[in-house]
C-alpha positions as CSV (number, residue, x, y, z in Angstrom):
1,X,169.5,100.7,39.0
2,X,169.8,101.2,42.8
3,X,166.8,103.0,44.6
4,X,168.0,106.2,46.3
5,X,168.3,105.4,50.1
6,X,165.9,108.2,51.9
7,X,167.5,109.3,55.2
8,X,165.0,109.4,58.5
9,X,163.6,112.7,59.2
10,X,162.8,112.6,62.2
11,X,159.7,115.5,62.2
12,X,158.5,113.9,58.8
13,X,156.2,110.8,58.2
14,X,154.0,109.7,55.0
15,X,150.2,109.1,56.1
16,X,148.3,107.0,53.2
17,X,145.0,108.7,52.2
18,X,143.4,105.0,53.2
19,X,144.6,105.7,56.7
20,X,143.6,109.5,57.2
21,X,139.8,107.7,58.6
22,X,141.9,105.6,61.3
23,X,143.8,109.0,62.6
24,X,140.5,110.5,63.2
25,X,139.4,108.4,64.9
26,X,142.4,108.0,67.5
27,X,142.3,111.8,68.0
28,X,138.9,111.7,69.2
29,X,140.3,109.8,72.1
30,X,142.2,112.3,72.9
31,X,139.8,115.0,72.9
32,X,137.0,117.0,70.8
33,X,137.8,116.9,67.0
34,X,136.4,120.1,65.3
35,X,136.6,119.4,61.3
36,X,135.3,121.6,58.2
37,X,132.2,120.4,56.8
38,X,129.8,121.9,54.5
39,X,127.0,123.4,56.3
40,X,125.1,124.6,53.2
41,X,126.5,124.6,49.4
42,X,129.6,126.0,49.1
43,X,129.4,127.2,53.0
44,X,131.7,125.7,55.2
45,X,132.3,125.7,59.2
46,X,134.4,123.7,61.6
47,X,131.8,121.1,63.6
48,X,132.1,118.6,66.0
49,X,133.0,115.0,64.0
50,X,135.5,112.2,63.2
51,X,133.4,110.6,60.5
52,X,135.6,111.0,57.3
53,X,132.7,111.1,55.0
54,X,131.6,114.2,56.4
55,X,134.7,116.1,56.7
56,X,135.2,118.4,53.1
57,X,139.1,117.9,52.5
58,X,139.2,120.7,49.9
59,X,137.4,123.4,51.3
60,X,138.5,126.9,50.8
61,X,137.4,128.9,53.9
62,X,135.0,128.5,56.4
63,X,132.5,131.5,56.8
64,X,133.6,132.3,60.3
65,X,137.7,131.6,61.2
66,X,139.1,128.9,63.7
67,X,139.7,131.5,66.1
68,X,136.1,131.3,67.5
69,X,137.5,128.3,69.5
70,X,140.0,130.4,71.3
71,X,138.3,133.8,71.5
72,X,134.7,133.1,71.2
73,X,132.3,135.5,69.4
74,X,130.6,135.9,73.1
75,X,131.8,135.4,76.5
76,X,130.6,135.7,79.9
77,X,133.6,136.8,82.1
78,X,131.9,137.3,85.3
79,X,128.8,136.8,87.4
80,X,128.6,139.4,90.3
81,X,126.3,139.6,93.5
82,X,126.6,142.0,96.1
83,X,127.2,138.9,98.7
84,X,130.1,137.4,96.8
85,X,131.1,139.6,94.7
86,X,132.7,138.4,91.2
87,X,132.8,135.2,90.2
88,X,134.4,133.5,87.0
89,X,132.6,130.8,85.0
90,X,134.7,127.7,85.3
91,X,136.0,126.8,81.8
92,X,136.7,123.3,79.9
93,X,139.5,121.7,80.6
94,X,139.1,119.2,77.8
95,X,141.2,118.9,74.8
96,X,139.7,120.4,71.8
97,X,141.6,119.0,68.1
98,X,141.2,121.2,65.1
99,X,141.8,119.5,61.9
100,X,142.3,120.7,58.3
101,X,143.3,124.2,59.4
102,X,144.9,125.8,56.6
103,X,148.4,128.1,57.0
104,X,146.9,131.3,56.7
105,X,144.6,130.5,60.0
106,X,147.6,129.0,61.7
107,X,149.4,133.0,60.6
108,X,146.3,134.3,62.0
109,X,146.6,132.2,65.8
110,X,150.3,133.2,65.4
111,X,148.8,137.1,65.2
112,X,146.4,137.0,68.2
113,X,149.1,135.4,70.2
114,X,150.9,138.6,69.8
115,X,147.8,140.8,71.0
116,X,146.6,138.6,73.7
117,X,149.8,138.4,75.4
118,X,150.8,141.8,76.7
119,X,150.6,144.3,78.1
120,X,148.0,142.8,79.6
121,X,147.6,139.0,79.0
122,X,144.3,137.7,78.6
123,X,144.3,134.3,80.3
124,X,140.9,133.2,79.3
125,X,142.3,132.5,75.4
126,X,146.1,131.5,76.6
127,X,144.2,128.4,78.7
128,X,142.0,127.6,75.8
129,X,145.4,127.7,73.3
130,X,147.1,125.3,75.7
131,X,144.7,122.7,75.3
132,X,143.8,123.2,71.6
133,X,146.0,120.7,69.6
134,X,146.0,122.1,65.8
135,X,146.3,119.9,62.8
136,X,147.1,121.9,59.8
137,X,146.2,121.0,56.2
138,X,147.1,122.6,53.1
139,X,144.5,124.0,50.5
140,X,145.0,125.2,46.7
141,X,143.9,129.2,45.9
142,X,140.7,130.8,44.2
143,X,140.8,134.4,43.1
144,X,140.3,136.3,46.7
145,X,143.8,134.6,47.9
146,X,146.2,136.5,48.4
147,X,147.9,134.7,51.6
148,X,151.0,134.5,49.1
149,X,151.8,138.0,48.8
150,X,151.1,137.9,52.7
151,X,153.8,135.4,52.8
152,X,151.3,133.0,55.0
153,X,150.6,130.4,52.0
154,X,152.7,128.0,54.0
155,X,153.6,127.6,57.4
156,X,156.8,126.5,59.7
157,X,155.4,126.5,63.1
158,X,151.9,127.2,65.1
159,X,150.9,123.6,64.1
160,X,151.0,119.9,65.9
161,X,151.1,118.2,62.8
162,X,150.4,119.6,59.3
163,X,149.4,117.1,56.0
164,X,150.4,118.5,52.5
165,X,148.5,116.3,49.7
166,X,151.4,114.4,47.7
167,X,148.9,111.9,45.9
168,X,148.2,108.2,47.8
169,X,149.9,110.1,50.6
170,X,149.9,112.8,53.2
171,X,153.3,114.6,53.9
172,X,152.9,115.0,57.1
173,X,155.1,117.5,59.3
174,X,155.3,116.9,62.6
175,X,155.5,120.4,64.6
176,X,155.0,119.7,68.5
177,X,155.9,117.4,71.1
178,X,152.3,116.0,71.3
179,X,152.2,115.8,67.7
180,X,155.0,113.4,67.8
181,X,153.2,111.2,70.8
182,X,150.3,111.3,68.4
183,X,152.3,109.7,65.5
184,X,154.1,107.4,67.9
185,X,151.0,106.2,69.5
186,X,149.8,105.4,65.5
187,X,152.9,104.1,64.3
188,X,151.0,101.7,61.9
189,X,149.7,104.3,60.3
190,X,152.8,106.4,59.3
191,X,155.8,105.4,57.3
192,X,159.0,106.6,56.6
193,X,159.7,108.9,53.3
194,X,159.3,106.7,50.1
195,X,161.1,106.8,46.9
196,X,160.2,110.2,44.9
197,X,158.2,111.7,47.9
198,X,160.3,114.2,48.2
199,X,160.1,115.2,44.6
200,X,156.5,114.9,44.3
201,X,155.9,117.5,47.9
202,X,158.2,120.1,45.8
203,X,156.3,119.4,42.8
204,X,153.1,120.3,44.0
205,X,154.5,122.9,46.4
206,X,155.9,124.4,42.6
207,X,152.5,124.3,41.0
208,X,150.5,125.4,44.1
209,X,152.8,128.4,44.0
210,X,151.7,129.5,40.2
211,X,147.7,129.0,41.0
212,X,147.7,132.6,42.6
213,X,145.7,134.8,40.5
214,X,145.2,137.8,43.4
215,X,148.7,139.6,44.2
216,X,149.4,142.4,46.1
217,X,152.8,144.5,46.8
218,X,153.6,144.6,49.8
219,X,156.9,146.1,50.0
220,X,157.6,149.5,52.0
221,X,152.7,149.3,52.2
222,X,152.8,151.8,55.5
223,X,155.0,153.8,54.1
224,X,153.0,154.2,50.9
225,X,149.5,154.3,52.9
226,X,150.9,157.3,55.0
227,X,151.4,159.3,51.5
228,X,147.7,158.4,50.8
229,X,146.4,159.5,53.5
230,X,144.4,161.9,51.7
231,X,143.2,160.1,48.6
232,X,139.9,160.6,47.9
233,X,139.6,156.7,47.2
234,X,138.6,156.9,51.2
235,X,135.7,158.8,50.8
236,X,135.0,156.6,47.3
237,X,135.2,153.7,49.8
238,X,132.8,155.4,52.8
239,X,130.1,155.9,50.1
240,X,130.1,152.3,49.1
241,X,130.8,150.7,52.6
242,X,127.4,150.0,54.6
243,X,129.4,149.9,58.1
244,X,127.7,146.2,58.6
245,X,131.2,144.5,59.8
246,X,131.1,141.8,58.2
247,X,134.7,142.0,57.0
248,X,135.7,142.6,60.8
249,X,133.3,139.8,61.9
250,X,134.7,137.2,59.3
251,X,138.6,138.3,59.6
252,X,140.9,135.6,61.8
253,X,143.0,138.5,63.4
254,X,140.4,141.3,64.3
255,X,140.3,141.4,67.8
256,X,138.0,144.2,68.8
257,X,135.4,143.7,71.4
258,X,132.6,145.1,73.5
259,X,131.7,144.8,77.4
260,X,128.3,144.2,77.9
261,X,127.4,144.7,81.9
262,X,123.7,143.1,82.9
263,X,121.8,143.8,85.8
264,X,119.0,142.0,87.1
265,X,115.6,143.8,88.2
266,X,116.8,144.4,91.7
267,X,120.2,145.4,90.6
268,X,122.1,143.2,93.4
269,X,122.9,140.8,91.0
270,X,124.4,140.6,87.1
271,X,126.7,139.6,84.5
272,X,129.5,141.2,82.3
273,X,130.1,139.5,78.7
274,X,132.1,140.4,75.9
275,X,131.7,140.1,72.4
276,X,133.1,140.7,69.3
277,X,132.7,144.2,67.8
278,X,133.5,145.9,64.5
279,X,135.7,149.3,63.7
280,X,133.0,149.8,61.3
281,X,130.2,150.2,63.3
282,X,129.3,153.9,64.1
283,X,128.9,153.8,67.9
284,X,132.6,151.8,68.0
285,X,134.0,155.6,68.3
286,X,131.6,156.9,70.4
287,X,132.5,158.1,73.8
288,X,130.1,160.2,76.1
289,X,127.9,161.2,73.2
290,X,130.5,162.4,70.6
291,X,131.8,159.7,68.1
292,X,135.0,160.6,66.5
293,X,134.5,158.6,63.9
294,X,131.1,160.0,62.6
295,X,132.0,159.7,58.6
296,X,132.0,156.0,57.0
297,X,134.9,156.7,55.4
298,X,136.9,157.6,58.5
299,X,136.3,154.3,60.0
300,X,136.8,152.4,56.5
301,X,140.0,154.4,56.4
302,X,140.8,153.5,59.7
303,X,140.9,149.6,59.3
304,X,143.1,149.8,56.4
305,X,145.5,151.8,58.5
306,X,145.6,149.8,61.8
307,X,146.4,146.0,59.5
308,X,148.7,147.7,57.5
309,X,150.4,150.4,59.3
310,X,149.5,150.4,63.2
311,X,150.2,146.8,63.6
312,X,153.3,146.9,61.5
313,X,154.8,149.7,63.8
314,X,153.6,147.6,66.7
315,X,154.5,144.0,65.6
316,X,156.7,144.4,62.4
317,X,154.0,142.6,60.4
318,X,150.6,143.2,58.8
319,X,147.8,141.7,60.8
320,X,146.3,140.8,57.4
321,X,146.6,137.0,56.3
322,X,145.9,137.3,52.9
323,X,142.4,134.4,53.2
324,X,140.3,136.6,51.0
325,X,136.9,135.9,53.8
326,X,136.3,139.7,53.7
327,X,136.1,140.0,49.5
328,X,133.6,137.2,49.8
329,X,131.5,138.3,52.8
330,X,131.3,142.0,51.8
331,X,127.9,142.9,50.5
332,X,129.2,146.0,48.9
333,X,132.1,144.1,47.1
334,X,134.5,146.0,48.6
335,X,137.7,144.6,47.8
336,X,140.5,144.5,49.8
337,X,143.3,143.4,46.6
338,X,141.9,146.2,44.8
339,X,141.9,148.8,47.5
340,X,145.5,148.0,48.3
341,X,146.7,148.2,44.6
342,X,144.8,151.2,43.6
343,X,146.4,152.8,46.5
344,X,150.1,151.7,45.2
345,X,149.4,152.8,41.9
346,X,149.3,149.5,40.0
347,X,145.8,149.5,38.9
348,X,142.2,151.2,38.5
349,X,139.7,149.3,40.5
350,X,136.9,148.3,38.7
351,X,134.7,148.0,42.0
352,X,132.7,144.8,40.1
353,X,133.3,142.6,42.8
């Protein structure tokens, strides 16, 4: 029997499992390596390491998204004095490496690129993009994903190099320039495609594809959400919600923020920062005393309606990922699957969390 020749894919390698400890520990000569680990049972965030044995390879979701390293939960912008004016904090010109960052987050960059670039481009998270290098990792479902009726289960681009689990291997996809220089400055540690590799990646990617238990209809959503704009499901929701934002606070694409301007005693001198803020929150709406948003579930309402019409009319896509961090986090077990089915028709929530 003659083996099958494998032809030379030139943005493909194999990485062995054995080897994955070797990688790290090149890419932390090439700049910060940020990596999930388990900060408390079951709780996972993305810390400063190379040491293998610390890194958790099959974690789900961290409690707080990757996109902390690009647009930071709080920022100072600006110092100010009256005798020089405004002046910008310098920022890091180091290269920061994210490993084991699953599709769904690397949808969710792709998202804020969108925002942050215009009208107005925000510099501040383009120059930390530029020098973030993003090594993607792929992850199998519980019961709050949904990235595959998002269509953001997988990914094609956003990533330097991305490592599917095939067994003793990685497949490994490489996506970027500096990915490549990455695999060409470890070329013992990658190999060619081997005999059923192929098979065994589309096996897995098969199987993967059936573990989905969440699903949600997309299809013609705004549409459908614009009929419903009166269903008393909103006020159901407003009773329930306890406007805490910790589905905003936890989501990789919300973007909202606040301008905090300090002073100091003699008020020559000061700061402005910005932080993250929440649609939930009662003051968000709130402009010279009068807050257009007074009712709970007005503003519950109104975060359905920007991810899943606004942005759509905006961008042509959802600004929702599917990574299930806001069923988890919400201490009202407010469900986001089940809101969006009820609202379609195909089911009666059972608001059980």
């Amino acid at each position: 029997m003659v083996a099958r020749t494998i032809p030379s894919h030139a943005n493909i390698r194999l990485l062995a499992k054995k080897n994955l400890g070797d990688l790290l520990e090149v890419l932390g000569r090439w700049g910060t390596v940020y990596a999930p680990v388990e900060k408390q049972p079951d709780v996972y965030t993305f810390a400063e390491t190379t040491d293998l044995s610390a890194i958790a390879l099959g974690y789900l979701r961290t409690a707080l998204p990757p996109k902390r390293f690009m647009y930071p939960p709080e920022e100072r912008l600006y110092n100010f004095t009256l005798s020089k004016g405004f002046e910008e904090p310098p920022q890091s010109e180091d290269r920061q490496i994210l490993f084991g960052v699953h599709p769904c987050d690397i949808h969710a960059f792709s998202i804020l690129d969108l925002v942050f670039a215009g009208p107005y481009p925000e510099p501040r998270y383009f120059k930390r993009r530029r020098r973030t290098a993003i090594i993607g990792l792929d992850c199998l479902p519980d019961v709050n994903c949904f990235c595959y009726s998002m269509d953001t289960d997988s990914v094609e681009r956003g990533f330097d190099l991305f490592l599917t689990d095939i067994g003793e291997d990685y497949f490994v996809r490489v996506g970027s320039s500096w990915g490549e220089e990455v695999v060409r400055a470890c070329k013992d540690l990658f190999t060619g495609l081997k005999e059923g590799s192929i098979e065994e990646y589309k096996r897995r990617a098969d199987a993967r594809s059936r573990m989905f238990e969440s699903h949600v209809e997309m299809s013609d959503m705004p549409q459908i959400m614009e009929l419903e704009f009166s269903n008393p499901l909103w006020e159901e929701l407003g009773e329930k919600c306890l406007s805490c934002g910790s589905c905003s606070i936890v989501c990789p694409t919300c973007y909202c923020y606040d301008i905090i301007d300090q002073f100091d005693l003699k008020g020559d001198s000061g700061s402005r920062t910005r932080r993250w803020d929440s649609c939930l929150f009662k003051e968000f709406a709130q402009v010279a005393g009068f807050n257009f948003r007074q009712d709970r579930s007005t503003r519950v309402k109104l975060r359905y309606y920007h991810k899943q019409i606004a942005f759509v009319e905006e961008y042509g896509r959802s600004s929702c990922v599917g990574c299930g961090r806001c069923i988890e986090t919400c201490p009202a077990k407010i469900n986001i699957i089940e809101v969006l089915n009820e609202i379609r028709g195909k089911k009666v929530m059972s608001h059980a969390g």
